[in-house]
C-alpha positions in Angstrom: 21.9 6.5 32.0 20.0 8.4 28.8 16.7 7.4 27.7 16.5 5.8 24.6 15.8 8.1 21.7 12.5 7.0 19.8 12.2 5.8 16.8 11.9 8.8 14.3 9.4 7.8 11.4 10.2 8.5 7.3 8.5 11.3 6.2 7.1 12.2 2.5 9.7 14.7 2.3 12.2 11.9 3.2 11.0 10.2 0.4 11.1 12.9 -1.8 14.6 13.7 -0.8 15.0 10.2 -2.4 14.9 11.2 -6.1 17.3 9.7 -8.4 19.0 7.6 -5.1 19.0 4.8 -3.3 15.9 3.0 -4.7 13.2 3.4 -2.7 11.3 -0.5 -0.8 7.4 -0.5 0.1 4.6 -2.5 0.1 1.0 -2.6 0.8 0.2 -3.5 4.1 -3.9 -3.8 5.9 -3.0 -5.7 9.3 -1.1 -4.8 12.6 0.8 -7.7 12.1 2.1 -8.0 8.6 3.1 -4.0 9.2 4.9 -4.8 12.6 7.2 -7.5 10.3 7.5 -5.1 7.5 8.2 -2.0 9.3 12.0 -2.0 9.6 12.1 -3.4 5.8 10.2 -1.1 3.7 10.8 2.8 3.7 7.0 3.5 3.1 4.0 1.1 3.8 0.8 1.3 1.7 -2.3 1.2 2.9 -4.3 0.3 -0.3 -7.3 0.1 -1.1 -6.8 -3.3 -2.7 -7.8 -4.5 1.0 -11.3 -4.4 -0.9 -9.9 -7.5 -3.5 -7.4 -9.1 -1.1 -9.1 -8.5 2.3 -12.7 -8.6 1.2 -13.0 -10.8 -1.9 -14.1 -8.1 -3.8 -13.9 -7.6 -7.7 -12.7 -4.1 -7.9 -11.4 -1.4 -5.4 -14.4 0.3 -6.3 -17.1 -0.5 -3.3 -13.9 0.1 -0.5 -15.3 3.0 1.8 -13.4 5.9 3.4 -14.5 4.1 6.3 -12.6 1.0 6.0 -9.3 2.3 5.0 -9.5 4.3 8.2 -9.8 1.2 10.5 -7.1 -0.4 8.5 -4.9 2.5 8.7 -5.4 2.6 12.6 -3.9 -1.0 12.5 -1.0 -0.9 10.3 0.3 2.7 12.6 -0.2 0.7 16.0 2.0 -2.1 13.9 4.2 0.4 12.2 6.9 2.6 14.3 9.5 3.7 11.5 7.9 3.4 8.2 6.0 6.3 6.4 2.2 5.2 6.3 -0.2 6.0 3.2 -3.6 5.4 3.1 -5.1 5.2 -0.4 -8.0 7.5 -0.7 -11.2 5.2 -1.7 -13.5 6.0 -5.0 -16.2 8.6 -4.6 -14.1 10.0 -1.6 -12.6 13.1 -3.6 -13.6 13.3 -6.9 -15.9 15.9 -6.3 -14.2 18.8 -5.4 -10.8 20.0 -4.0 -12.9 20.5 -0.8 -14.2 17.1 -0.4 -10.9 16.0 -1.1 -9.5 17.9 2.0 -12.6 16.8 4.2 -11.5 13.3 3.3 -8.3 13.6 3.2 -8.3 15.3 7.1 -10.2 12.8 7.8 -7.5 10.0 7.2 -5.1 11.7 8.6 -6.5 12.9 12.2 -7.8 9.6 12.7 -5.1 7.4 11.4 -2.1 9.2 12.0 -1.2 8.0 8.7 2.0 10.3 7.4 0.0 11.3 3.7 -2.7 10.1 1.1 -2.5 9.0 -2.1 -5.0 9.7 -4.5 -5.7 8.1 -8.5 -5.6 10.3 -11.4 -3.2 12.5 -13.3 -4.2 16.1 -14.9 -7.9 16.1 -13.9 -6.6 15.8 -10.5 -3.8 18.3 -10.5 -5.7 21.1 -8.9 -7.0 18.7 -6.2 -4.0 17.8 -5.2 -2.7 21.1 -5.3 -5.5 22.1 -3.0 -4.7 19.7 -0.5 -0.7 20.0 -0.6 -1.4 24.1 -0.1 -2.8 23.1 3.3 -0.2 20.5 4.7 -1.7 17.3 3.1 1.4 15.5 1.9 -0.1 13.4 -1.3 1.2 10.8 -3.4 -0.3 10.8 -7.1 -0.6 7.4 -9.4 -1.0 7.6 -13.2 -0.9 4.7 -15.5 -3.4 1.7 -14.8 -5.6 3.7 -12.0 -7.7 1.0 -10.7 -10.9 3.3 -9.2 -11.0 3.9 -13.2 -11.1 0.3 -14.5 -14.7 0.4 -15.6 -14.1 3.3 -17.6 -10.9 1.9 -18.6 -12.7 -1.5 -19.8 -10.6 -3.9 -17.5 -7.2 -3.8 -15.4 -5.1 -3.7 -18.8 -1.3 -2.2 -18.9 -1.0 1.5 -20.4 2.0 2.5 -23.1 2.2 -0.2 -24.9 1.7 2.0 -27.6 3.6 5.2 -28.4 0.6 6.9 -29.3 -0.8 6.8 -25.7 2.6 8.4 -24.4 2.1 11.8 -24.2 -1.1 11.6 -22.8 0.5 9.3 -19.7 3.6 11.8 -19.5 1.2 15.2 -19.2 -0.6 13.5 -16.3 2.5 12.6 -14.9 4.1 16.2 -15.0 1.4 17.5 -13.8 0.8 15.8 -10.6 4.3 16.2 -10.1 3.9 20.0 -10.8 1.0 20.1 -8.3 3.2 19.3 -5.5 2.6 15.2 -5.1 5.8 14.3 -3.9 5.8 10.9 -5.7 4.2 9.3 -8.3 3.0 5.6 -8.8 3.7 4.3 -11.9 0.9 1.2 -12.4 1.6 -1.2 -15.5 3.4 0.9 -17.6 5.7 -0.2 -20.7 9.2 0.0 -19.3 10.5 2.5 -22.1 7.5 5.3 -21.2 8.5 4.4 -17.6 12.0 5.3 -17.5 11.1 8.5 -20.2 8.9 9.8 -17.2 11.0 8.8 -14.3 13.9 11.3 -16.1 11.4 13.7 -16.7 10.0 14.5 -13.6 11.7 15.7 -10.5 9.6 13.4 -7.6 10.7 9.7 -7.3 8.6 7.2 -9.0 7.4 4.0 -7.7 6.9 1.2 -10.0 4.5 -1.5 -9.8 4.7 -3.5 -13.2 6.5 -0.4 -14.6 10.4 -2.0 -14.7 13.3 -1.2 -12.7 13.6 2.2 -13.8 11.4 3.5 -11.5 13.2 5.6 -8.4 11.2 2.9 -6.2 8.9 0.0 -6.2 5.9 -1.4 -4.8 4.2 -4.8 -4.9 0.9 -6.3 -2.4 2.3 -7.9 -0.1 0.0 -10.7 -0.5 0.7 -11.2 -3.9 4.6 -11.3 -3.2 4.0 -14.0 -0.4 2.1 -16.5 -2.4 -1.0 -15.6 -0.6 -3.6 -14.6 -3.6 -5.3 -16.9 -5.8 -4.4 -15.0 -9.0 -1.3 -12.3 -9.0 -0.5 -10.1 -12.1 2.1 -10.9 -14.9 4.3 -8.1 -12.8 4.7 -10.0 -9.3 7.5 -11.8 -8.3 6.8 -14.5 -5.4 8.9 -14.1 -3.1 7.2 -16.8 -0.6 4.3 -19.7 -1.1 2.7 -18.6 2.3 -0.6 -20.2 0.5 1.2 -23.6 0.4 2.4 -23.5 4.2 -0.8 -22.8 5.2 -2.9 -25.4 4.0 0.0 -27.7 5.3 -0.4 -26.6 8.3 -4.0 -26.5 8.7 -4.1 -30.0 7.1 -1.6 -31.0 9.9 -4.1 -29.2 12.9 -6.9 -31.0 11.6 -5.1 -34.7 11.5 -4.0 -34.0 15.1 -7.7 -33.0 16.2 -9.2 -36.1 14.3 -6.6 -38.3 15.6 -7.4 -36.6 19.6 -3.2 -35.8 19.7 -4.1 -32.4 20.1 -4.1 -31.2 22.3 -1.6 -32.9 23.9 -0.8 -32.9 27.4 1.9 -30.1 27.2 -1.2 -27.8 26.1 -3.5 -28.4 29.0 -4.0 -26.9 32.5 -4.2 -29.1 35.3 -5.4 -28.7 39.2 -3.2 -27.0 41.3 -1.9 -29.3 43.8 -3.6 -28.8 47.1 -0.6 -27.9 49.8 -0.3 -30.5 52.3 -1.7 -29.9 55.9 0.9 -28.5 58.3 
């Protein structure tokens, strides 16, 4: 009898392969749990570092820490088996220099076992990412709405809504792709500038709020379920998860008040003593 062959994970290069096919399924992911469900769904699962504003109630991605995506990228691979895994590289964790950028970036990947990085920004990071894709870091880039940049940027507002911010949004999109990323995320972009770049540049593109033109897509998975108080004009719900909850927990607490739970189908008893012999 053979032994089973194991499970053989996507790879970026899998998903670069991807271009201009089948359109390409992921989502964020932060928990063991939610990535064990999603794992035999999605082709690649994010590990953003929205986990700051979903996980941590935070305003902006801004305060997340290199350390925190690491522990959350240690429990979505011991949930994960198939799927690529990317862990978002936090603010403040590459910025600096190319080199920083690898020590970080090593970092995430030696103690994750994450399959790349992904990392905000579109010509000013070009030689960074070259940097790191020259020794074996396989990054995805995202252009657009970059939300480590939303102070500067004056809120989380959609780009190309006007023409006259297109080639500005195109050149940091060619040249990430021209540094070697081997996709791009494309974050709340008018659909028309969306599909322009997605035929201009020769690594898939993942949408979120950037239309079906994109090569892929991506959504939080929270925000799909019906988990998150407030969710972008861009998100489908797919689920009311938030709804179910409170049901349910309205339903435990009833039961507790009312002493029906636990019930006698959830208790131990004494083992029964044998009889003498």
């Amino acid at each position: 009898m053979s032994a089973q062959k194991p499970i053989r994970r996507v790879t970026a290069a899998d998903i670069r392969a991807r271009k201009g096919g089948d359109p390409i399924v992921s989502l964020t992911a932060y928990h063991h749990h939610t990535a064990a469900i999603a794992d035999e769904i999605v082709d690649f699962l994010l590990v953003g570092d929205s986990l700051g504003m979903v996980m941590h109630g935070l305003e902006t991605t801004i305060p997340v820490t290199l350390e925190m995506m690491i522990l959350q990228g240690q429990a979505v691979m011991r949930g994960s088996s198939r799927a690529l895994v990317i862990v978002d590289m936090p603010f403040g964790s590459y910025e600096a220099s190319p080199q920083e950028a690898f020590r970080s970036a090593a970092r995430i990947l030696k103690e994750t076992g994450a399959g790349a990085v992904k990392l905000e920004g579109g010509r000013r990071m070009a030689d960074t990412i070259r940097f790191l894709v020259e020794r074996g870091v396989p990054v995805m880039a995202h252009v657009g709405l970059t939300p480590q940049s939303v102070l500067a940027l004056g809120g989380f507002k959609s780009q190309g809504r006007d023409i006259n911010e297109w080639a500005a949004i195109e050149a940091d999109a060619k040249a990430v792709a021209d540094a070697g990323a081997f996709a791009v995320v494309l974050e709340a972009l008018a659909e028309p500038l969306a599909a322009k770049i997605t035929k201009q540049i020769e690594v898939p593109t993942i949408g979120i709020g950037a239309s079906a033109a994109c090569d892929g897509q991506i959504l939080v998975m929270e925000d799909m379920l019906g988990l998150s108080d407030r969710t972008p004009k861009f998100v489908k719900r797919y689920g009311a998860l938030r709804d179910h909850i409170r049901s349910a927990l309205s339903s435990y607490a009833a039961d507790v008040r009312a002493r029906s739970f636990p019930g006698q189908e959830h208790i131990y008893e004494l083992k029964t003593p044998k009889a003498a012999e």
